[in-house]
TORZA-134077 format. One record per residue (C-alpha): residue in one letter; y, z, x. Coordinates in steps of 0.1 Angstrom, whole numbers. Layout:
<sites>
<aa A	north Y	up Z	east X>;
...
</sites>
This chain:
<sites>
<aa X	north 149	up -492	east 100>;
<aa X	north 144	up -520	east 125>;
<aa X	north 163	up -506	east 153>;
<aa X	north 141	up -473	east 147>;
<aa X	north 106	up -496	east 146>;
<aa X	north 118	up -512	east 179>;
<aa X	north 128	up -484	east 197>;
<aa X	north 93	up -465	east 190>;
<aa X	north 77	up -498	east 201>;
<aa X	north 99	up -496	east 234>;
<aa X	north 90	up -459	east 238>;
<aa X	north 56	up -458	east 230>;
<aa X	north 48	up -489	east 257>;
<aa X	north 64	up -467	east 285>;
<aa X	north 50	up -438	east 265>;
<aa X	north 27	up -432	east 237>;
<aa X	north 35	up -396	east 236>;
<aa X	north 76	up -399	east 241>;
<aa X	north 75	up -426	east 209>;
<aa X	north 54	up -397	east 186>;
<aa X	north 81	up -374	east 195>;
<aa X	north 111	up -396	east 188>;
<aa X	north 94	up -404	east 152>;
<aa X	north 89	up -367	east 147>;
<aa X	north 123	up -360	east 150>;
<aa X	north 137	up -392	east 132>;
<aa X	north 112	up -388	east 102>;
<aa X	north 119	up -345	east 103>;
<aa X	north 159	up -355	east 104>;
<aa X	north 154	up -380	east 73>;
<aa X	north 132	up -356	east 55>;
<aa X	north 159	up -328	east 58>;
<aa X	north 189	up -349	east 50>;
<aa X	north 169	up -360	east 16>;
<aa X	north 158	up -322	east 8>;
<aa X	north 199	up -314	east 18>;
<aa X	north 211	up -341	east -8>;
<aa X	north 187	up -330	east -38>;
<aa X	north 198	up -297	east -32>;
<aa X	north 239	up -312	east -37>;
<aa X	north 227	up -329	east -67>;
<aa X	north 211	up -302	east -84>;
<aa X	north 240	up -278	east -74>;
<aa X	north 261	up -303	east -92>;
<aa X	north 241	up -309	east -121>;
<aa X	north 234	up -272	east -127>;
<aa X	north 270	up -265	east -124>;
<aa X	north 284	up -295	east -147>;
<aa X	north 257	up -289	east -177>;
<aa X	north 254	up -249	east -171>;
<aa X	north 277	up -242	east -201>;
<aa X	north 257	up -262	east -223>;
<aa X	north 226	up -251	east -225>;
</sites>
């Protein structure tokens, strides 16, 4: 997280708009990648326990 909080620093002193993108995408990328992973672990779960319900 650190190198992420210091490049949007770097960015949004040369600028402010350029750092607001680059957290956009970062935080839109992270948010995917968590739905993505759920998703696996329900498809998982559903398919391990589906016979026993």
């Amino acid at each position: 997280q650190k190198e992420i909080d210091e490049k949007a620093l770097a960015l949004f002193k040369e600028d402010p708009d350029k750092a607001k993108e680059y957290l956009t995408s970062y935080c839109k990328k992270s948010g995917n990648k968590a739905v993505e992973e759920a998703w696996k672990l329900g498809d998982f779960l559903w398919t391990k326990y589906d016979g026993k319900f």
